[in-house]
LOLUM-605599 format. One record per residue (C-alpha): x, z, y. Coordinates in steps of 0.001 Angstrom, whole numbers, padded with zeros to 6 digits, always signed. Layout:
LOLUM-605599
XZY ...
This chain:
LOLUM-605599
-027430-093819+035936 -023706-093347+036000 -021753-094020+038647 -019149-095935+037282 -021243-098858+036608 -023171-099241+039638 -021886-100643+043316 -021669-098898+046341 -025059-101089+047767 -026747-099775+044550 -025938-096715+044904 -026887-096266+048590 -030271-098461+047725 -031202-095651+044831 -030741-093056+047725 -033002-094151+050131 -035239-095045+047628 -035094-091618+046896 -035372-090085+050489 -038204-092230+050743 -040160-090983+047670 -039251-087050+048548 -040810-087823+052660 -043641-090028+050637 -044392-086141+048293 -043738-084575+051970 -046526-086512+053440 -049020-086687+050941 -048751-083437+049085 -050431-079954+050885 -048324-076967+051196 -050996-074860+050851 -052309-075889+047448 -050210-074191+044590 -050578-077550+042591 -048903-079535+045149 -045937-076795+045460 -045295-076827+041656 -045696-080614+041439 -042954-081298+044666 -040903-077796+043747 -040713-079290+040057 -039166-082596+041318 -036463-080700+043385 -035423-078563+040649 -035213-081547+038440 -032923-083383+041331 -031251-079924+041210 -030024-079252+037987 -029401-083058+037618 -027028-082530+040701 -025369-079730+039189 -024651-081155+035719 -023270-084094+036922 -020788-081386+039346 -019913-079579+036469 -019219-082313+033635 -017639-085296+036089 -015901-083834+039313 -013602-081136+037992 -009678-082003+038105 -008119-081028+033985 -007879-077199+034189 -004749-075792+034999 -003291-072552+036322 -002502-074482+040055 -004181-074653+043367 -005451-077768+042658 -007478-077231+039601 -008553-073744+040757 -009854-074542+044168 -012660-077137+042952 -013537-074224+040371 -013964-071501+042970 -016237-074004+045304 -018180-075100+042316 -019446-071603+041214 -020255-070465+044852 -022154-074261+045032 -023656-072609+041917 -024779-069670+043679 -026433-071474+046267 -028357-073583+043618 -028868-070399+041778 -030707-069305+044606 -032318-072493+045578 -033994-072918+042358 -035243-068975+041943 -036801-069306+045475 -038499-072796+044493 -039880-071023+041596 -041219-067760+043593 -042554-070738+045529 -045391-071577+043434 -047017-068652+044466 -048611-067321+047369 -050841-064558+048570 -053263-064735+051193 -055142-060999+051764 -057080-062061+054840 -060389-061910+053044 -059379-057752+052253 -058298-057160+055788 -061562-058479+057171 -063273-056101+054000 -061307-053102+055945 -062398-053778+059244 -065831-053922+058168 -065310-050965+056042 -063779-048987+058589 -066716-049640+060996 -069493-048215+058851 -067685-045176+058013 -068826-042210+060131 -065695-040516+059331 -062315-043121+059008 -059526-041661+057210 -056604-039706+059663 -053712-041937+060192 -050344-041027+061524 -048515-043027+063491 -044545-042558+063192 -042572-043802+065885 -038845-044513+065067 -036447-043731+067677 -032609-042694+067756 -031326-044112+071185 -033519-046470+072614 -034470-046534+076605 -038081-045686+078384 -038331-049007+078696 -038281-049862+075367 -039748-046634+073947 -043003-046899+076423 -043829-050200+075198 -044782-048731+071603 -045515-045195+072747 -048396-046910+074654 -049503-049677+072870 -049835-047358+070101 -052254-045015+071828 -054751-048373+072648 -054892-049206+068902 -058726-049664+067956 -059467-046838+065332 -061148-043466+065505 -058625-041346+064080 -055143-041125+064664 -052368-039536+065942 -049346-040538+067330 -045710-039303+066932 -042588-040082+068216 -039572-038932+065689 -036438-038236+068077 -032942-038436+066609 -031655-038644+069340 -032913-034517+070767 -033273-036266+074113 -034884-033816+076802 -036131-036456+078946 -038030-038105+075832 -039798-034849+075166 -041075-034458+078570 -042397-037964+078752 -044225-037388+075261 -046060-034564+077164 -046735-036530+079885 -048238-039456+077836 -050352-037262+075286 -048222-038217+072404 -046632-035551+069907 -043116-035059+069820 -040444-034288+066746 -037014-034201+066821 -034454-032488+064143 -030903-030382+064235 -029174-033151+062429 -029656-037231+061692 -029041-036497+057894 -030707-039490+055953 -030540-041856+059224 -033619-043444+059409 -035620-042583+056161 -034083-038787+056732 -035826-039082+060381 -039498-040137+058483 -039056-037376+056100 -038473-034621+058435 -041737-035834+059918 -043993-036092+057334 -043081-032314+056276 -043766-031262+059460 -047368-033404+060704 -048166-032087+057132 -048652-028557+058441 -050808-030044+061642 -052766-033167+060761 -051777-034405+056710 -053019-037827+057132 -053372-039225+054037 -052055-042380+055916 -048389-042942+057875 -048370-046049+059890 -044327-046501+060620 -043282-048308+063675 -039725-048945+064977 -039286-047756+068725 -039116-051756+069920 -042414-052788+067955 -045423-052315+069436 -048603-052275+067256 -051451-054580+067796 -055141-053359+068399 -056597-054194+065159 -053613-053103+062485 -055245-050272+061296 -058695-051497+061085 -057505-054616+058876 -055127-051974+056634 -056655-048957+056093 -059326-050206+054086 -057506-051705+051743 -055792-048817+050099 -059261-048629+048085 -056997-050695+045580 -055162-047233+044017 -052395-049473+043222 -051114-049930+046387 -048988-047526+048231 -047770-049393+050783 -049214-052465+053196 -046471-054036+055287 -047159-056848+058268 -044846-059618+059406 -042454-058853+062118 -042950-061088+065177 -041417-060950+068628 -041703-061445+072285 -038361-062655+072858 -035928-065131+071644 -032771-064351+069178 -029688-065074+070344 -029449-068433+068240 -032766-069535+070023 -031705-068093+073548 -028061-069303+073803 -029014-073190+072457 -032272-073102+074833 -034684-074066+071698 -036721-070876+072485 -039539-073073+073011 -038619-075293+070490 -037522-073428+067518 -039094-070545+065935 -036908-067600+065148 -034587-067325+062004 -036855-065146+060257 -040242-066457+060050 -039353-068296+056445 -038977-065090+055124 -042031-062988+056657 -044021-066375+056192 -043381-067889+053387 -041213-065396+051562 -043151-062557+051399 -046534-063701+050501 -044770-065481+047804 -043043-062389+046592 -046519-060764+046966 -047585-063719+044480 -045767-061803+042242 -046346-059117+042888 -043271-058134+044286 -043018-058372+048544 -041248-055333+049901 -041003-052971+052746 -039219-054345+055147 -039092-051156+057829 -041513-051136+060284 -045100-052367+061102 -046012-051025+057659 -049013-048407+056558 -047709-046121+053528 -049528-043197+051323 -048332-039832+052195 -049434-039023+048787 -047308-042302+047386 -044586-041113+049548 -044881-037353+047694 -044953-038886+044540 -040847-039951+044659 -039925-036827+046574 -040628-038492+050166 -038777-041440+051636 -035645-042623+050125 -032239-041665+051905 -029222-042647+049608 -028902-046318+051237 -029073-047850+054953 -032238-050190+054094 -034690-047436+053104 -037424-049600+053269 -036795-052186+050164 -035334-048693+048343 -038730-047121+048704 -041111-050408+047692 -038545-050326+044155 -038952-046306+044092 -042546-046744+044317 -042737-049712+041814 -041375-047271+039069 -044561-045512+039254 -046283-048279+039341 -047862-048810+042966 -046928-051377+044737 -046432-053022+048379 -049054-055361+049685 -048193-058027+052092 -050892-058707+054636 -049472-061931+056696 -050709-061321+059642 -049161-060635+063536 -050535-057360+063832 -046678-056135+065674 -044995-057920+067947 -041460-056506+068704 -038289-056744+070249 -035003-059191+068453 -032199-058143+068684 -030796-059505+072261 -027214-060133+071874 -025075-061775+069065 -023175-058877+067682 -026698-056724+067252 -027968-059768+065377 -024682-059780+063243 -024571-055659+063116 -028755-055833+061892 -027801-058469+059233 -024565-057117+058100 -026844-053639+057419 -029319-055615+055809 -026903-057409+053075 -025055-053588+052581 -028860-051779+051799 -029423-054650+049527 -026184-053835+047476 -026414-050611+047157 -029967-050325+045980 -028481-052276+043371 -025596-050354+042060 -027959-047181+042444 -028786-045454+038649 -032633-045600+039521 -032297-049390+041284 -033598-052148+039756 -030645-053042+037910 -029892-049600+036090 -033384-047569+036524 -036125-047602+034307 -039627-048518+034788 -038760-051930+036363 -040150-055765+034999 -038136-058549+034647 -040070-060138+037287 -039106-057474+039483 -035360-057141+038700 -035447-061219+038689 -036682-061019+042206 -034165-058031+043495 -031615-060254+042108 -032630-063447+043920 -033026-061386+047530 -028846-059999+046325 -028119-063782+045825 -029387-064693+049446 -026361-062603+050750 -023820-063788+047846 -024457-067598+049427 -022606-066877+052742 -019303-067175+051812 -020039-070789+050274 -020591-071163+054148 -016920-070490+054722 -015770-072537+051776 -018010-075436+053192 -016091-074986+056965 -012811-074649+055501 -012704-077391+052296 -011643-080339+054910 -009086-078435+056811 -008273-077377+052926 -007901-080769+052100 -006381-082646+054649 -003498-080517+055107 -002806-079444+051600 -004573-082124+049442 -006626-079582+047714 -009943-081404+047127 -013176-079253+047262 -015341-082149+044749 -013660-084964+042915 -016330-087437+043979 -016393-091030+044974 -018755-092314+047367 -021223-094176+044877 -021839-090639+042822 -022430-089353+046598 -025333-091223+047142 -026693-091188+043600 -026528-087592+043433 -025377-085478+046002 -027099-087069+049078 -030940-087543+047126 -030429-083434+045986 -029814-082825+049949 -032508-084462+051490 -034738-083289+048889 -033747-079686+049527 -034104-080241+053773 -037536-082044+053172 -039068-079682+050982 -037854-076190+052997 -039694-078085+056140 -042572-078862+054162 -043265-075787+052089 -042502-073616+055411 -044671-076213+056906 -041473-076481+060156 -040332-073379+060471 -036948-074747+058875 -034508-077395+060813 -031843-078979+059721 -028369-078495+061827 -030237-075215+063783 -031347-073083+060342 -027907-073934+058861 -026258-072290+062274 -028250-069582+062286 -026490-068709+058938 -022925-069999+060070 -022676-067347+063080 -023191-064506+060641 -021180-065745+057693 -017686-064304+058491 -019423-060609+058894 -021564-060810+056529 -018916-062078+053891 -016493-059096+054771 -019608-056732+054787 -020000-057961+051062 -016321-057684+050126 -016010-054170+051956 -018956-052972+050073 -018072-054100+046562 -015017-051889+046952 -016767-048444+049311 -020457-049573+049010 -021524-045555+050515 -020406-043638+052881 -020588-045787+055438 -022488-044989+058538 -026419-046189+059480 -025630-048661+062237 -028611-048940+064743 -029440-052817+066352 -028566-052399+070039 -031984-053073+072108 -032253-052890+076194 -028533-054064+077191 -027544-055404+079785 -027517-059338+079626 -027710-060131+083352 -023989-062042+082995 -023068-064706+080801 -021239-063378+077847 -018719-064518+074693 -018510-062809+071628 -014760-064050+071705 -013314-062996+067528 -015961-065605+066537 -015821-068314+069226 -012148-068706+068781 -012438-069322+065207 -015214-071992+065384 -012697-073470+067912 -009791-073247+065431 -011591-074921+062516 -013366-077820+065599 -009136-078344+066057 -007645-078095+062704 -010816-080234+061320 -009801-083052+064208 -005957-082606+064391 -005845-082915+060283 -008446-085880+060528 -007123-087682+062918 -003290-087024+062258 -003090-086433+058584 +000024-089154+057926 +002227-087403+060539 +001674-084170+059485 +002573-085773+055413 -000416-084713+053644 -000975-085679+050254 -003560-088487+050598 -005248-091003+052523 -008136-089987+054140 -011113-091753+052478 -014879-092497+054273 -016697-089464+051983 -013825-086840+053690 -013946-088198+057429 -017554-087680+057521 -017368-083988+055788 -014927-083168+058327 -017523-084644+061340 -020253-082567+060261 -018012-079206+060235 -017079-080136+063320 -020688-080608+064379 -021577-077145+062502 -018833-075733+064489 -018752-076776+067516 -023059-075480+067595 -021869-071962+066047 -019168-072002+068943 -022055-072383+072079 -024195-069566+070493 -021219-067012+070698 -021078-067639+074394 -024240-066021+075480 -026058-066702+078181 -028075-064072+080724 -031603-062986+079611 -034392-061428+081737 -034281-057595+082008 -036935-056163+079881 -039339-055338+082889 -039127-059237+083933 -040142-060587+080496 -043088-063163+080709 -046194-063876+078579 -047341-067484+078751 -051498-066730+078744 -053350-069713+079910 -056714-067883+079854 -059783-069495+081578 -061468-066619+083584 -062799-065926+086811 -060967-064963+090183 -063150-063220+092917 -062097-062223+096217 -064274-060732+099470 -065777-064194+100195 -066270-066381+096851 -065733-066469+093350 -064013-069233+091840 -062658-070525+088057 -058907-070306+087540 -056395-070793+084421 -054086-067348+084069 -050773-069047+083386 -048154-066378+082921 -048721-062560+083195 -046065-060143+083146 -046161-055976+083286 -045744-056223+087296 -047087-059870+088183 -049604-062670+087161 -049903-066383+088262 -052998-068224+088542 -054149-071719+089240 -057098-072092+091429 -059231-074989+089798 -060980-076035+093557 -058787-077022+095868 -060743-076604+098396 -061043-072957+097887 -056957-072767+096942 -055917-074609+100331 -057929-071088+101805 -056255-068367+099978 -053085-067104+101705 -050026-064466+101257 -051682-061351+100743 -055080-062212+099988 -056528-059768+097183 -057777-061038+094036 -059560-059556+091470 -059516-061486+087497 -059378-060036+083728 -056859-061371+081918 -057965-059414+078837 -061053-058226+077804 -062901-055355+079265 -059528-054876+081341 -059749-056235+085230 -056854-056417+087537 -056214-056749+091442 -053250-058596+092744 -052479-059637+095999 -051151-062651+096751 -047276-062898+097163 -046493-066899+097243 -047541-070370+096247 -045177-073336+094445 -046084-076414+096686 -044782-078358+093359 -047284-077063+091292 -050517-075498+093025 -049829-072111+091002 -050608-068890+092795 -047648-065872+092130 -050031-062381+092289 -048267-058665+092267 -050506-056144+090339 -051815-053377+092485 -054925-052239+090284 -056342-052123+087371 -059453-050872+085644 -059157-050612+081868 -063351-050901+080595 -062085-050224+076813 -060842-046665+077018 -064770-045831+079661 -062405-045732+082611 -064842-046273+085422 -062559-046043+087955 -059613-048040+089608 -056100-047045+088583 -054277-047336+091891 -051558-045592+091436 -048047-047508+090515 -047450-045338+087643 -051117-045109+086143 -050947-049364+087064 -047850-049543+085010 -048512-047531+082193 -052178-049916+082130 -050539-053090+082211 -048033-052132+079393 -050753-050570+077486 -052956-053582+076849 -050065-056389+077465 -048066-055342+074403 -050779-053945+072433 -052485-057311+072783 -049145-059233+073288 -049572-062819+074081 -047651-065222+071434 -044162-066313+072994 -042012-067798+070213 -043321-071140+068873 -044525-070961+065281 -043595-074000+064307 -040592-075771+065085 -039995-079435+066876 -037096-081086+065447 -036961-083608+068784 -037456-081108+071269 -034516-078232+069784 -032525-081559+069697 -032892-082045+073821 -032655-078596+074591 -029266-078634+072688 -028345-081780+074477 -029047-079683+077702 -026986-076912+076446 -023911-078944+075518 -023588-080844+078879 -024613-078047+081328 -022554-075240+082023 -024104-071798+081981 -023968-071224+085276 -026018-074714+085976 -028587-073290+083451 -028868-070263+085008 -029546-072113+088157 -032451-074350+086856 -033999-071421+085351 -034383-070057+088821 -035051-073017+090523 -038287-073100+087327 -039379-069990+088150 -039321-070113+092172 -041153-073270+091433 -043816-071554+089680 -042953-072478+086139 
């Protein structure tokens, strides 16, 4: 259907004919059947390409060496990009892996072996806090296997660190020099536990991610497959990014990288090619000995060494399930810094003689598939062309698309909704429209002078560690990127709304007006994340629970709900309120909030609002690890709690995301100041949540 024949009412009938077909596929087809993905992925490909023929052939100015025939060029093949991308990750779509079934074959394999294999377990650390460090330190020594050992690799030669490893019955290593960063850290390590214990297995953690109870039981087993040399586990966390935290959609929207650990990666795994993305991940020592150890000639070692391995033929497995639960990064500039690394890694391993571009050994699947994850980085500076085209335009007259308003809606505005509609569906809402696109705004500038910097010096440049345990007590504004959003929010309105006194070239039309609104919208979103608002200090963080269990004190015993637990603290709701109305401040209480664990906490307060009970923890007896008696002691009550509350970590960040609710909490964040929210918070939390 060509535009030029067709009215504007046609044109917007076709289009939400359209929408209404794609929601129709969204509704009725099942994300979870590989038909149903290549039947829907097949009809956004086809809206796709028809999208970008129609760009290429029928919205391009007569070429000529001026601003005004280059400019739609230069947006065009970064639009490319982005479709480029789009349509690779469509395709990797179609497949999906799902190695539940082999997990549960390890656990039961592990169980009726007399002997389980030796694992070690590598703790990452370079600067991190106790706070931090304890977290993993002692949720690793609760996992639920046999053998193991655990060690924590120092590159930081901190005194303190060693002592505490004493202390806590863990093994300490630390080095002369951080040669190799990260993946120079591991292989000092696995020369040296290869004098003492040579597990054939290395389980590698990050100092911020603590390891669930069952991840070696539902991993271990697995490496029966020979092929495999490496099984890596989603990364979850137990608190918000900074794009969740600073719009308040913590509750409401699920963190920026689920699509990829969710959806991604067992896709990738389809084929056969997921990768190693750090941490939370069980490797072969004798894999690891087969490339010379782990890889130390870029800052992502982890995708280097799934591509080294891949050579030889073993591969990664991705098991997709929470079997970690760490810590995000907590301010905006360590979620910029983490990214930034990220997108450098991924371009050197490509411009390195044994990558996948210019080593041997590799499949076209696989260099297809390094390629895609390089084009994921190569789409952010479209980002900047889309925020800058209408400032572009109405000041200069340079035009971004030659395209009137019916070829909009018979092409442009179908290929967009199909794109938003199908990312929800196949991620089954872990994608939102407005909050996944901001997400990617607030890191575009960095991330698009990362690219550029590394295209000219891509080595040499330092390992740059992600900033975990600050202080965010105060509000905060990561000011170089605020005041930019705020420039493009005023150039976007002042050459909108005053485009004939300033003598531009044109009259603005409908199609530009509303381009310009939604920058402004993008904008002025990306502008409230980089002012950052307080967070809870690390000790204060708190698990929602709601566990059913019982709550005994000298006289009765009586059901309750376990609402929110934290390291120090747990609140309860008394179901009789009979028996509530005759508890008071101080009143000792014993419940389990896991099992085989039991825990005494006296009384401190109770919300009148809400009936809910606010305990401190004073005891605790841990039936797991035969501890008969009581630990009384704050220390020995501490070191308890954190044990079994991160190694069984309650699930904090939504997994699916509401569209409605992100919308309010926004709403909330735009017409509250900080300080306001900070106040409700407290007023929440004094109220008993």
């Amino acid at each position: 259907m060509s535009p030029e024949i067709v009215t504007f009412s046609d044109s917007v009938l076709f289009c939400l004919i359209a929408t209404a077909l794609i929601l129709l596929c969204s509704c009725l087809f099942d994300s979870r059947k590989a038909t149903d993905r290549v039947v829907f992925g097949t009809i956004l490909i086809v809206m796709l390409l028809n999208y970008l023929v129609f760009r290429a052939t029928e919205t391009l100015p007569p070429f000529e060496w001026n601003a005004y025939a280059l400019w739609p060029r230069i947006y065009l093949a970064f639009e490319m990009i982005v479709i480029s991308y789009t349509i690779l990750s469509v395709i990797f779509f179609f497949r999906r892996s799902d190695h539940s079934r082999a997990a549960d074959e390890s656990e039961r394999a592990i169980a009726a072996m007399a002997n389980p294999p030796a694992v070690d377990v590598f703790i990452c650390t370079y600067n991190e806090e106790l706070p931090i460090l304890e977290r993993t330190i002692l949720a690793a020594q609760a996992i639920d296997y046999p053998n193991f050992t655990v060690w924590v690799l120092d590159d930081g030669r901190r005194d303190w660190l060693r002592q505490y490893c004493l202390s806590a019955g863990a093994r300490y290593i630390s080095r002369d020099d951080n040669a190799g960063a990260k993946g120079g850290n591991i292989d000092n390590a696995r020369l040296q536990s290869a004098k003492e214990t040579n597990a054939p297995y290395i389980l590698i953690l990050d100092a911020d991610f603590a390891p669930q109870r069952a991840i070696l039981k539902r991993t271990v087993g697995q490496f029966a497959d020979p092929g495999i040399g490496v099984i890596q586990t989603p990364q979850f966390y137990y608190n918000a990014d900074p794009v969740q935290h600073n719009l308040l959609a913590s509750r409401a929207w699920v963190d920026d990288q689920r699509i990829f650990f969710d959806v991604m990666q067992p896709s990738k795994d389809g084929w056969g090619t997921a990768f190693c993305v750090g941490t939370s991940c069980l490797v072969r020592r004798d894999a690891l000995d087969l490339i010379g150890g782990m890889p130390r000639e870029t800052v992502t070692e982890d995708i280097h060494l799934t591509y080294r391995l891949l050579q030889k033929g073993v591969r990664t497995r991705w098991l997709n399930e929470r079997l970690s639960v760490g810590l995000s990064a907590e301010s905006l500039s360590g979620y910029i810094t983490q990214r930034c690394r990220w997108c450098l890694g991924t371009i050197q391993g490509a411009l390195l003689r044994d990558g996948p571009f210019f080593g041997r050994g590799y499949t076209f699947t696989q260099r297809l598939h390094y390629f895609h994850g390089l084009l994921f980085w190569f789409c952010r500076p479209f980002i900047l062309l889309l925020l800058a085209a209408p400032i572009l335009y109405y000041f200069m007259g340079l035009p971004a698309i030659l395209m009137e308003p019916e070829a909009f809606f018979l092409y442009a505005m179908p290929m967009v909704a199909g794109m938003w509609t199908f990312h929800a569906w196949v991620s089954e809402r872990r994608s939102l429209p407005l909050f996944t696109e901001v997400s990617q705004i607030v890191a575009a500038v960095p991330i698009t002078l990362a690219i550029v910097h590394a295209l000219f010096h891509p080595f040499g440049r330092p390992f740059k560690v992600t900033a975990k345990g600050e202080d965010r007590s105060r509000v905060a504004v990561l000011y170089p990127l605020a005041v930019l959003f705020f420039l493009i929010i005023l150039f976007t309105f002042v050459g909108m709304m005053n485009g004939p006194l300033l003598r531009t070239y044109h009259d603005l039309d409908v199609m530009s007006v509303a381009w310009g609104v939604v920058v402004m919208i993008y904008a002025f979103v990306s502008m409230l994340v980089c002012i950052e608002l307080p967070r809870q200090h690390l000790d204060e963080i708190e698990f929602p629970l709601q566990r059913r269990t019982l709550a005994t004190d000298k006289l009765r015993t009586t059901p309750c709900t376990i609402e929110h637990i934290s390291v120090k603290a747990a609140w309860l709701k008394v179901d009789d309120p009979s028996c509530a109305a005759e508890l008071g401040v101080g009143t000792l209480l014993q419940f389990s909030p896991f099992d085989s664990f039991e825990v005494v906490g006296r009384i401190a307060g109770r919300s009148r609002a809400t009936g809910v009970f606010s305990l401190t923890i004073i005891a605790t007896r841990d039936r797991s690890l035969d501890l008969a008696q009581i630990s009384a002691s704050p220390e020995d009550v501490r070191r308890a709690m954190i044990r079994r509350l991160f190694s069984e970590t309650p699930h904090v960040v939504p997994a699916r995301a509401s569209l409605r609710d992100a919308i309010s909490c926004l709403l909330v964040r735009v017409f509250a100041r900080p300080t306001e929210i900070i106040g409700q918070a407290n007023e929440a939390k004094l109220a008993g949540h």
